[in-house]
Phi, psi and omega in degrees: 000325181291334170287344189271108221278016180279308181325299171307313151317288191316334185253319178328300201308320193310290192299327182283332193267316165291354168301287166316308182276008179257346224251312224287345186294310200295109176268140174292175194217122170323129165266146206214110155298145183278190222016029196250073185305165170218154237230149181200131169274155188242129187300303193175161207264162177253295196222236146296294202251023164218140185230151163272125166239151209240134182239137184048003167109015149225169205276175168185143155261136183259118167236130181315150193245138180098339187245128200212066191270157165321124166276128157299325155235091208237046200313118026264348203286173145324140160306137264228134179319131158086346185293307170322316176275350192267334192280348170294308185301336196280273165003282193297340167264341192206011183304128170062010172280184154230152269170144190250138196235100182247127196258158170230258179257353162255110152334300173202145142329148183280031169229041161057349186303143153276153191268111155238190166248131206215000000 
C-alpha cells in the first residue's frame, strides 16, 4: 500500500493543506514600537479585561495591561463574583468602538493575547 503512488499523492495532498492550515492560523503580530498607539476596532468584548480586535484586516485578542478583572471562565471553578459586571462594563465601554492601542514592554501573555494599553 505504501508503494502505491495514489496513497502517496493522498498523504502528500493530506500534509500540505495541513500545513497550510497551521501558517494561515500563525497571524504575524502588528509590529508596534512601544508609545507608538495604533488605532484597532474592537470586534468584541471577551471578557472584563480582554477584547478582539481586528487591526489591518486581522483579528487579534488583546488583554489590557493594568486591569485585573474577576473570570467568567475559569473551568472547573464558577464564574468569579462580580465577573459579569465588569465584561458588562467593558462591553458598554469600548464594544464597536475604535480604540487606541499602546504597546509597552511585552508583546503577549503566555495565551498568545496581545499585551497593550487601551
Amino acid at each position: 500500500m505504501k508503494n502505491n503512488p495514489k496513497w502517496r499523492s493522498t498523504t502528500l495532498l493530506c500534509l500540505v493543506l495541513l500545513l497550510a492550515g497551521s501558517l494561515s492560523a500563525c497571524k504575524s503580530i502588528p509590529s508596534q514600537p512601544a508609545n507608538t498607539p495604533v488605532q484597532a476596532k474592537v470586534i468584541r468584548v471577551i471578557d472584563g479585561d480582554t477584547i478582539e480586535v481586528g487591526i489591518q484586516g486581522s483579528l487579534y485578542k488583546v488583554r489590557y495591561i493594568g486591569i485585573d478583572t474577576p473570570e467568567v471562565v475559569h473551568p472547573p471553578e464558577p464564574a468569579e463574583y462580580f465577573s459579569k459586571e465588569a465584561s458588562e462594563k467593558n462591553r458598554e465601554l469600548v464594544d464597536g468602538r475604535t480604540v487606541r492601542l499602546e504597546k509597552d514592554v511585552s508583546e503577549t501573555d503566555e495565551h498568545g493575547r496581545l499585551l497593550r494599553y487601551v
